[in-house]
KOLZA-541881 format. One record per residue: residue in one letter; z negated, x negated, y of N, C-alpha, C in turn. Coordinates in pm, whole numbers, plus 50000, padded with zeros to 5 digits. Each point is the difference from the previous one (the first is absolute). Layout:
residues N
+------+-------+-------+-------+-------+-------+-------+-------+-------+-------+
: rest :  n.pz :  n.px :  n.py : ca.pz : ca.px : ca.py :  c.pz :  c.px :  c.py :
+------+-------+-------+-------+-------+-------+-------+-------+-------+-------+
:    A :     Z :     X :     Y :     Z :     X :     Y :     Z :     X :     Y :
...
+------+-------+-------+-------+-------+-------+-------+-------+-------+-------+
***
This chain:
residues 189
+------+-------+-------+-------+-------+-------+-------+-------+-------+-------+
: rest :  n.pz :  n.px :  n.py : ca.pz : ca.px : ca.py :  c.pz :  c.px :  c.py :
+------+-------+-------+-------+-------+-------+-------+-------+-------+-------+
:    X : 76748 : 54293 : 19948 : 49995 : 50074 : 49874 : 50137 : 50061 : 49973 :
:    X : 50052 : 50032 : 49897 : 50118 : 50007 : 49973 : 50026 : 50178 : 49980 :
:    X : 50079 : 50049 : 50042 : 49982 : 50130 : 49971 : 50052 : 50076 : 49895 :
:    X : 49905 : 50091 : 49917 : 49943 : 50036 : 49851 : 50150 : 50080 : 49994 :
:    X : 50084 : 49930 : 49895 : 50088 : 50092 : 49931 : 49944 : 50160 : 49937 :
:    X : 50116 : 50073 : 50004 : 49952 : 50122 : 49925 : 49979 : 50017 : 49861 :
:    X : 50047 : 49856 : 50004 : 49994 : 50030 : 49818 : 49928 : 49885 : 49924 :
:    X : 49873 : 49953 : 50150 : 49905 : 49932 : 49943 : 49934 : 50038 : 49890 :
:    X : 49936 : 50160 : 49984 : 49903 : 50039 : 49900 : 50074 : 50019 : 49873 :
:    X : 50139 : 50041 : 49993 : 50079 : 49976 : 49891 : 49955 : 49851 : 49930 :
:    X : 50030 : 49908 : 50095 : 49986 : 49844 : 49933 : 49859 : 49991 : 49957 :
:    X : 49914 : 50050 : 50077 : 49850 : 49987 : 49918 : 49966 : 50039 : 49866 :
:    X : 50060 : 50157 : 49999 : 49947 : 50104 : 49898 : 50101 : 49933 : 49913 :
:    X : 50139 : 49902 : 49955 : 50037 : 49946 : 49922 : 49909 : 49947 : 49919 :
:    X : 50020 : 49850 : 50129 : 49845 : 49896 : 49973 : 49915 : 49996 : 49896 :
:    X : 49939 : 50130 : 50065 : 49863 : 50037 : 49916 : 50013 : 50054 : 49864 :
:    X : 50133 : 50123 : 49982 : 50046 : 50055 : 49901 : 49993 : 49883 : 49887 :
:    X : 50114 : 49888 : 50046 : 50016 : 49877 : 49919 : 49870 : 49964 : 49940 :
:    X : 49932 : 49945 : 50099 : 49869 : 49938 : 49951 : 49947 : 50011 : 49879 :
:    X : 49987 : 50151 : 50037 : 49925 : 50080 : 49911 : 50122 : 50040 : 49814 :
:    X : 50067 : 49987 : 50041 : 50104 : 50005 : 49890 : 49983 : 49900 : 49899 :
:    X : 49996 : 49853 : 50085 : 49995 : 49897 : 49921 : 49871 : 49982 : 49964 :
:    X : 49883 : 50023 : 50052 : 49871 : 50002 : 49950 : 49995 : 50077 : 49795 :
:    X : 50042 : 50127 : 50067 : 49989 : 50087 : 49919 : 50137 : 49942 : 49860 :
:    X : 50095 : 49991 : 50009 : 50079 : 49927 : 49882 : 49956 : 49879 : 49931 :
:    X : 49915 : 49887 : 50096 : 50003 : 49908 : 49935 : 49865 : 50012 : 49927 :
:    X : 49934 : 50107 : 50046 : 49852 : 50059 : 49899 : 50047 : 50014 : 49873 :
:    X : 50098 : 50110 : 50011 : 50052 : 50065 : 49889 : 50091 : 49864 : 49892 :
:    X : 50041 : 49936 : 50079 : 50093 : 49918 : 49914 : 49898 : 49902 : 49947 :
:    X : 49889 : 49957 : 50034 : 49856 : 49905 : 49958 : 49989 : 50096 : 49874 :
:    X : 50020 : 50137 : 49965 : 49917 : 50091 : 49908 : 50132 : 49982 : 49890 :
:    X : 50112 : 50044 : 49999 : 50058 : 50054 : 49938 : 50049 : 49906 : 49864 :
:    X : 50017 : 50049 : 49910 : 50012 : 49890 : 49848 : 50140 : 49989 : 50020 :
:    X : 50123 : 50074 : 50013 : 50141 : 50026 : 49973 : 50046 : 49871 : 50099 :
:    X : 50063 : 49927 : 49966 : 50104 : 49864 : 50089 : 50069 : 50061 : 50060 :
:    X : 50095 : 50103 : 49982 : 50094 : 50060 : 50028 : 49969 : 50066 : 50063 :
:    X : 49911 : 50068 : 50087 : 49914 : 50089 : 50065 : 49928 : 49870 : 50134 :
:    X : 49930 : 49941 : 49953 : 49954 : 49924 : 50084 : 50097 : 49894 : 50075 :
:    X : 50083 : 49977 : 49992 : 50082 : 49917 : 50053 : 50070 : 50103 : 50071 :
:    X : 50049 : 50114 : 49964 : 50047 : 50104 : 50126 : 49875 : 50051 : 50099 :
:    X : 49901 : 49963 : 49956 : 49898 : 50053 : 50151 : 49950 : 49882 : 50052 :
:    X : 49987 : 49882 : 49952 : 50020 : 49856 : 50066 : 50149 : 50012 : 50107 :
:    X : 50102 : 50027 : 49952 : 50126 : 49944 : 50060 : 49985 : 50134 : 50111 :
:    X : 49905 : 50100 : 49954 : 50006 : 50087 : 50117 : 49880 : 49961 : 50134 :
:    X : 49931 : 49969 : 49944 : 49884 : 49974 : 50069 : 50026 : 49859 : 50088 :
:    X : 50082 : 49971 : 49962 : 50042 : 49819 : 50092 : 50103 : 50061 : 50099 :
:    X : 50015 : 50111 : 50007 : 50112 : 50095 : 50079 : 49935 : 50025 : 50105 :
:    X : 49878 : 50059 : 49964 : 49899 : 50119 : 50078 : 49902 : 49895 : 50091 :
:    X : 49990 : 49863 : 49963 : 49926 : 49909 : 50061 : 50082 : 49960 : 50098 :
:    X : 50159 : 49943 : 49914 : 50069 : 49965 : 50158 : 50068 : 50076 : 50087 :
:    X : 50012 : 50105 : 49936 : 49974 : 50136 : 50142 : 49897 : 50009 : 50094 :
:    X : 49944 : 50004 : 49959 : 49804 : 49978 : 50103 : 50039 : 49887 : 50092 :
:    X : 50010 : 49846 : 49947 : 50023 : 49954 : 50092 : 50109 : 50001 : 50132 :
:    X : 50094 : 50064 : 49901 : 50125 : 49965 : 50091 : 49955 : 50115 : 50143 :
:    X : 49969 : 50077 : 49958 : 49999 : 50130 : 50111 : 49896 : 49931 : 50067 :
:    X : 49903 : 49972 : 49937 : 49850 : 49927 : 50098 : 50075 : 49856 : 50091 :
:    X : 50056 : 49971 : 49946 : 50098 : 49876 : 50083 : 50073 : 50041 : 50095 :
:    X : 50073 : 50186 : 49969 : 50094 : 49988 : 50125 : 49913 : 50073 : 50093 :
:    X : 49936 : 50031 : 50001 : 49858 : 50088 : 50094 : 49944 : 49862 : 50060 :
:    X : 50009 : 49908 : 49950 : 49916 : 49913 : 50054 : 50122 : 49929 : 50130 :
:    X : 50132 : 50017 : 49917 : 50130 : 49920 : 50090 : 49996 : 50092 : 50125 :
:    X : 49942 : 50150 : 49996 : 50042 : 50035 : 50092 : 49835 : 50050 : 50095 :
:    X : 49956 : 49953 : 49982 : 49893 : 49966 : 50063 : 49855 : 50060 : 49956 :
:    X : 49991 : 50048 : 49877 : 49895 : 50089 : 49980 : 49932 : 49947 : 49882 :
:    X : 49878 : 50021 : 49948 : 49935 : 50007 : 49895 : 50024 : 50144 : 49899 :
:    X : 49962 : 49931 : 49874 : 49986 : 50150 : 49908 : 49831 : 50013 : 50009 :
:    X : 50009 : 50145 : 49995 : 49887 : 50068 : 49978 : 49974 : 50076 : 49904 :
:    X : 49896 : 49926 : 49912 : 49996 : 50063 : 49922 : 49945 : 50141 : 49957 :
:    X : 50070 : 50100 : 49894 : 49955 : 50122 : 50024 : 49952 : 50067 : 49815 :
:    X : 49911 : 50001 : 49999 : 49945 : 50058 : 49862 : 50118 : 50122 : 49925 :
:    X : 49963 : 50032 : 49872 : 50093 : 50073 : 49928 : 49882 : 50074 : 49919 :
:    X : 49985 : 50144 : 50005 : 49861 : 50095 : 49970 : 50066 : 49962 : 49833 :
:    X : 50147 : 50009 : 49989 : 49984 : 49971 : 49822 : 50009 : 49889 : 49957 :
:    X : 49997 : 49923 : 50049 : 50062 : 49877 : 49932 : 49862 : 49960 : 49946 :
:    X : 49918 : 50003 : 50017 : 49846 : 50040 : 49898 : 50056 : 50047 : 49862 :
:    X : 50056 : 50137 : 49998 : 50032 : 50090 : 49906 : 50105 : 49854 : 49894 :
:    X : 50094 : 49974 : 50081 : 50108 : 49929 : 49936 : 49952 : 49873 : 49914 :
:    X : 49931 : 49937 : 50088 : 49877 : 49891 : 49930 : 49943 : 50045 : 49877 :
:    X : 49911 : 50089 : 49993 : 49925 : 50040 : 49913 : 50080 : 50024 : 49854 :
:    X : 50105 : 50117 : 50051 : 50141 : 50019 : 49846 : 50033 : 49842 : 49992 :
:    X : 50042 : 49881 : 50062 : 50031 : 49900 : 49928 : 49937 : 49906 : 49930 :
:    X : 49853 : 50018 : 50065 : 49904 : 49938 : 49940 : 49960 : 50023 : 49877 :
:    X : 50010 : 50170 : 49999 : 49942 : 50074 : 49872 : 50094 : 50009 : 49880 :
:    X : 49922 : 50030 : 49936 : 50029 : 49998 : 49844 : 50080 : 50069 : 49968 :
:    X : 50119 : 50032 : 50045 : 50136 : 50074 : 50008 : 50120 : 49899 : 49916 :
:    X : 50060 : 50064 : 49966 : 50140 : 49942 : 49927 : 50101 : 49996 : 50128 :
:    X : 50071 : 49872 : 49979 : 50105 : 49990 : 50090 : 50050 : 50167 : 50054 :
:    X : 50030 : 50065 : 49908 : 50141 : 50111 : 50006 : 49865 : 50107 : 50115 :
:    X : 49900 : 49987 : 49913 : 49896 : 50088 : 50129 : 50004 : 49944 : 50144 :
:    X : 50002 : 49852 : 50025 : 49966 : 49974 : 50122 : 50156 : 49988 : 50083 :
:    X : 50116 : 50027 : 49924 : 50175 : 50043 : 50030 : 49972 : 50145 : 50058 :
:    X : 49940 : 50110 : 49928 : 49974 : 50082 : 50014 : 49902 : 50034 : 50140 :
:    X : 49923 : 49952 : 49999 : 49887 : 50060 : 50087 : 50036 : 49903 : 50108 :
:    X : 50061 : 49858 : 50026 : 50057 : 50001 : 50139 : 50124 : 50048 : 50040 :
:    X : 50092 : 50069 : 49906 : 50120 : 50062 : 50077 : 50116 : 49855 : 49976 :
:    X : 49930 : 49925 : 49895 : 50147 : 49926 : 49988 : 50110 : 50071 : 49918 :
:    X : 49934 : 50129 : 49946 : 50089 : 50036 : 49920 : 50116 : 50097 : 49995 :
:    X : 50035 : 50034 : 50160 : 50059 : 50097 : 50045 : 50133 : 49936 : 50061 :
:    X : 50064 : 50070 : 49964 : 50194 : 49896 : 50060 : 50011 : 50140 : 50124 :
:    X : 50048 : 49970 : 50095 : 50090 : 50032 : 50127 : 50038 : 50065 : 49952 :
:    X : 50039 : 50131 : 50067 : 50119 : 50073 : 49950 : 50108 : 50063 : 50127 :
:    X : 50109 : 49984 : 49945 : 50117 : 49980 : 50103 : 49981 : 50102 : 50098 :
:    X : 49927 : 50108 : 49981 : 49968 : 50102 : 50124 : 49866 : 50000 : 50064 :
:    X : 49961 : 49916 : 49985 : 49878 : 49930 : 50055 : 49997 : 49927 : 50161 :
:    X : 49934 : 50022 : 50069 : 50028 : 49952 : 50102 : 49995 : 49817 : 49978 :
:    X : 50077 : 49910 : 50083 : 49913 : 49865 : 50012 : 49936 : 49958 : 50053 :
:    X : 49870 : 49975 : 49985 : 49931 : 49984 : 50075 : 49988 : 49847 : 50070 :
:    X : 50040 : 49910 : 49890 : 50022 : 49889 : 50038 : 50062 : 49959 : 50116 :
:    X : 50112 : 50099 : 50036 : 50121 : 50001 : 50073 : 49911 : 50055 : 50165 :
:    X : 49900 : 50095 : 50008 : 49992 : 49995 : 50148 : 49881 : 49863 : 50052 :
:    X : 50008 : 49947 : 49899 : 49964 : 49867 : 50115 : 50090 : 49944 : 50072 :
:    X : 50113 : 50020 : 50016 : 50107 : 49941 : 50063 : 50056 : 50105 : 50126 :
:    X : 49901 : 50137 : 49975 : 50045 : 50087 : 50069 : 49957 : 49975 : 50165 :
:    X : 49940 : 49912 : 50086 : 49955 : 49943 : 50113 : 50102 : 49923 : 50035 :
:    X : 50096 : 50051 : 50102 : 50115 : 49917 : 50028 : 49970 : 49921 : 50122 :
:    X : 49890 : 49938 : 50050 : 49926 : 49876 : 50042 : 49949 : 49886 : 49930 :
:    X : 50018 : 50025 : 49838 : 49987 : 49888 : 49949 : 50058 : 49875 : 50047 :
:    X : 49992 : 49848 : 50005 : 50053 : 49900 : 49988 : 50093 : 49963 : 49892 :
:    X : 50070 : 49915 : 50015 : 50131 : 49964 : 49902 : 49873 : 49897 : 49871 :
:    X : 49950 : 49978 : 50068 : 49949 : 49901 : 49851 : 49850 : 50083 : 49951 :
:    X : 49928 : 50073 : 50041 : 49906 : 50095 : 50013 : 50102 : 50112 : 49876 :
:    X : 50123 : 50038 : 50018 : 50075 : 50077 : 49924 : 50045 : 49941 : 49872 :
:    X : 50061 : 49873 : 50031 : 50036 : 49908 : 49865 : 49845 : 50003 : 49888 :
:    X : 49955 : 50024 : 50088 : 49795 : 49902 : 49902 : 50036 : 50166 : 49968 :
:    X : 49970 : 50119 : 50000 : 50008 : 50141 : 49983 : 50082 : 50021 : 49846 :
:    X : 50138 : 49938 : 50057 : 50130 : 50033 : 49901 : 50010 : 49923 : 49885 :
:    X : 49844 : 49896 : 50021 : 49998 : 49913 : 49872 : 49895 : 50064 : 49942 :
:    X : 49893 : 50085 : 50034 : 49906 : 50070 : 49967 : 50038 : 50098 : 49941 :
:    X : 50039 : 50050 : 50059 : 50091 : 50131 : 49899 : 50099 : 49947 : 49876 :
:    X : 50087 : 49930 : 49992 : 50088 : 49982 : 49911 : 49848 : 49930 : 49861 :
:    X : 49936 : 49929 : 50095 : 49899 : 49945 : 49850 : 49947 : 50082 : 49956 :
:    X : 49950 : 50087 : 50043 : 49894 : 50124 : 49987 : 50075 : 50080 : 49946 :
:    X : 50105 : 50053 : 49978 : 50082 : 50075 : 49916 : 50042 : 49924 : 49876 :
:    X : 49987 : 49859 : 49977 : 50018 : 49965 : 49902 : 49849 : 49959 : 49925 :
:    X : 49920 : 49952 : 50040 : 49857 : 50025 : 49961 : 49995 : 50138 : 49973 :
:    X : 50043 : 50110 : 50027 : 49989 : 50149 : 49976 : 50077 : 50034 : 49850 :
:    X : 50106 : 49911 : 49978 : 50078 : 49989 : 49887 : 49885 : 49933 : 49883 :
:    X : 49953 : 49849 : 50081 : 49951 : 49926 : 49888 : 49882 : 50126 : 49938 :
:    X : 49939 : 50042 : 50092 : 49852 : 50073 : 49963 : 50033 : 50086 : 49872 :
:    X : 50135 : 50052 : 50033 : 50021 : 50131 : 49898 : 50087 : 49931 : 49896 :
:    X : 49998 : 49902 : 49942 : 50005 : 49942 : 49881 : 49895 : 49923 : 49939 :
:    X : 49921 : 49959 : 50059 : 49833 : 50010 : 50001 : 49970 : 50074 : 49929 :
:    X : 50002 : 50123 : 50042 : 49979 : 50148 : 49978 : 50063 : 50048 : 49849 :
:    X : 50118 : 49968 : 50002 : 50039 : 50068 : 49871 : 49942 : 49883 : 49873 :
:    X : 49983 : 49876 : 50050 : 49984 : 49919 : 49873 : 49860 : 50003 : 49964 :
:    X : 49869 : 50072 : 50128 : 49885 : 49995 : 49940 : 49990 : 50158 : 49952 :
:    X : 50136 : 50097 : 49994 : 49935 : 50138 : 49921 : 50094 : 49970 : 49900 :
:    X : 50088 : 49912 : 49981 : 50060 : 49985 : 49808 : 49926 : 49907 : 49956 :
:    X : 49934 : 49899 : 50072 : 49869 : 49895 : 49936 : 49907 : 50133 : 49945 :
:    X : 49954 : 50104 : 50070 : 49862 : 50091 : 49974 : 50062 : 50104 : 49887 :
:    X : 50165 : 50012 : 50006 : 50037 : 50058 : 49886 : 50037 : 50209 : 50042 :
:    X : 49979 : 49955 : 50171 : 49980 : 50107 : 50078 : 50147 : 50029 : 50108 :
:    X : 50067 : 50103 : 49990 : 50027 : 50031 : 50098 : 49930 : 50000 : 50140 :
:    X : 50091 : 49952 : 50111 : 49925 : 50006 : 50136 : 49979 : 50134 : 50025 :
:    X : 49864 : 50036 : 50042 : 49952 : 50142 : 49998 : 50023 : 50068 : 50125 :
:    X : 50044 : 50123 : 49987 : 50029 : 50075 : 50170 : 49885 : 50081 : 49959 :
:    X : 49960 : 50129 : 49937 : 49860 : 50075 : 50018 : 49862 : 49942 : 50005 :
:    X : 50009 : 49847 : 49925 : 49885 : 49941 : 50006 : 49949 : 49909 : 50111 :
:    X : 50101 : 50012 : 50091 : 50011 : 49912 : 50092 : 49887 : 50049 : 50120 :
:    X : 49997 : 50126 : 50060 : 49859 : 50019 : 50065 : 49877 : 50004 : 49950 :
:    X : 49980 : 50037 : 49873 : 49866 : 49977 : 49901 : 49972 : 49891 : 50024 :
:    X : 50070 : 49885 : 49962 : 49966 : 49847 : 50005 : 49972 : 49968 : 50129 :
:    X : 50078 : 50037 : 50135 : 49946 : 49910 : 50084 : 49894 : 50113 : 50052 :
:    X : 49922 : 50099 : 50000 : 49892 : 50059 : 49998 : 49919 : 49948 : 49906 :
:    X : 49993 : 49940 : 49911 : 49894 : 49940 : 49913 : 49956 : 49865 : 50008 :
:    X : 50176 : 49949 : 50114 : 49966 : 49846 : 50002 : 49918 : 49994 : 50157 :
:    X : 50048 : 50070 : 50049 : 49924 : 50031 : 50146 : 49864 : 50033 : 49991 :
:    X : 49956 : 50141 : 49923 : 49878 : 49980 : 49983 : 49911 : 49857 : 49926 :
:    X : 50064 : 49937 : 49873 : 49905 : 49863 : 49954 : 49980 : 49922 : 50128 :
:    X : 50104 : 49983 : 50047 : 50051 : 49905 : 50163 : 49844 : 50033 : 50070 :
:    X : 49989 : 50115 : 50034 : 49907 : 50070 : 50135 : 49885 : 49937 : 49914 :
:    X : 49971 : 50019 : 49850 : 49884 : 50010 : 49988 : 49954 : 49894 : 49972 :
:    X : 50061 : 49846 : 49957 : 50016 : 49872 : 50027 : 49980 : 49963 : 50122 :
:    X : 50047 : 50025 : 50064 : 49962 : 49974 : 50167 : 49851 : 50038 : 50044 :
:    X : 49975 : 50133 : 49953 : 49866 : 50054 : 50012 : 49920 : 49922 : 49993 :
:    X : 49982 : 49931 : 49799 : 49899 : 49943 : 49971 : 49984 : 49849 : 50046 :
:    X : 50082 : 49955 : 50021 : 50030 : 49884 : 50054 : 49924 : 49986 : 50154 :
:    X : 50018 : 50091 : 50099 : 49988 : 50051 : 50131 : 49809 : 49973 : 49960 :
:    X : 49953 : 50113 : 49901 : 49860 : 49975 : 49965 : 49938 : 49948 : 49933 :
:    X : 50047 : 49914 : 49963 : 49940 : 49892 : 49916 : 49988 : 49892 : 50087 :
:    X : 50078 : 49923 : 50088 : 50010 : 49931 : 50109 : 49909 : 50049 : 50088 :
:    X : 49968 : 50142 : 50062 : 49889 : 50024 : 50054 : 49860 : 49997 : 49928 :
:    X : 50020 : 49988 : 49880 : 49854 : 50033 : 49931 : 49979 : 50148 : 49933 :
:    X : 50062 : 50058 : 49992 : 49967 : 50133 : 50011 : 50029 : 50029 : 49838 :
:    X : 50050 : 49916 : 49951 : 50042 : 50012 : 49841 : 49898 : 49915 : 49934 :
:    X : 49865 : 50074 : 49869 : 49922 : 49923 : 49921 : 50041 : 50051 : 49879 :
:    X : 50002 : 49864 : 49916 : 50020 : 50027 : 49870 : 49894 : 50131 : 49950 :
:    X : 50054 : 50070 : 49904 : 49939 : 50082 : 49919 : 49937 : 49992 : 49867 :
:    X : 49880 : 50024 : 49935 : 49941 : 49949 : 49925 : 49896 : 49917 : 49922 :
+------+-------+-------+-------+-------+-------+-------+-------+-------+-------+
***
């Protein structure tokens, strides 16, 4: 058996991150009317897929499986893309709509902070990051073209209202869904 890098669970919780990224974009990009919009969460979402693999590939080069690990929101995230939201809402309520700011920590940057990484384990990292900061670019022109499509400034006060309203439809979609599948939901009337 090969012995477990430290920065195996890093490569997992990528993995999975990915997975779930590209699940969730290429939902949204199935929904959305705008070309110009959908082709930036296509070109993002073909990002987020071959991220998944690549990390699930080098976990596998170095002797391990991914394991997979659930996400309590990514329910929530589903539900806002599914739902009946305008592009600029679902920019909004996942946080594509927020740019870095230069006194911000990077967070991107302490994945590299494990100085046991491998040389090609680091290269696969330094290509993750550089895409992911530019997918971070694409998102937030996304962003501005579905709030001048809506005729809207991108909203900063409205921005927790919405994802509290999209979270709650989310929960309560899940709910009925959850009981109706059990039975527990009869029509009324």
């Amino acid at each position: 058996m090969a012995t477990k890098p430290s920065y195996l669970g890093l490569l997992n919780a990528i993995a999975n991150g990915e997975r779930r990224g590209h699940e969730l974009l290429c939902t949204w990009a199935g929904q959305t009317k705008d070309a110009e919009i959908k082709n930036i969460l296509n070109i993002v979402a073909i990002r987020e897929a071959e991220h998944a693999w690549a990390f699930e590939k080098r976990m596998c080069e170095l002797g391990f499986a991914l394991q997979p690990r659930e996400d309590a929101k990514h329910a929530e995230r589903m539900g806002c893309v599914k739902g009946n939201f305008t592009d600029a809402e679902k920019f909004v309520f996942l946080g594509f709509n927020r740019e870095q700011k230069p006194e911000d920590e990077d967070q991107l940057l302490k994945v590299l902070a494990d100085r046991s990484i491998d040389p090609q384990t680091g290269a696969l990292l330094g290509r993750f990051i550089a895409e992911e900061r530019d997918s971070g670019r694409l998102l937030l022109q996304g962003c501005a073209r579905a709030h001048a499509l809506a005729g809207a400034k991108p909203a900063s006060d409205r921005d927790q209202v919405l994802e509290q309203l999209c979270a709650q439809v989310a929960k309560l979609t899940e709910k009925l869904e959850s009981l109706s599948k059990q039975g527990g939901l009869r029509a009324v009337g």
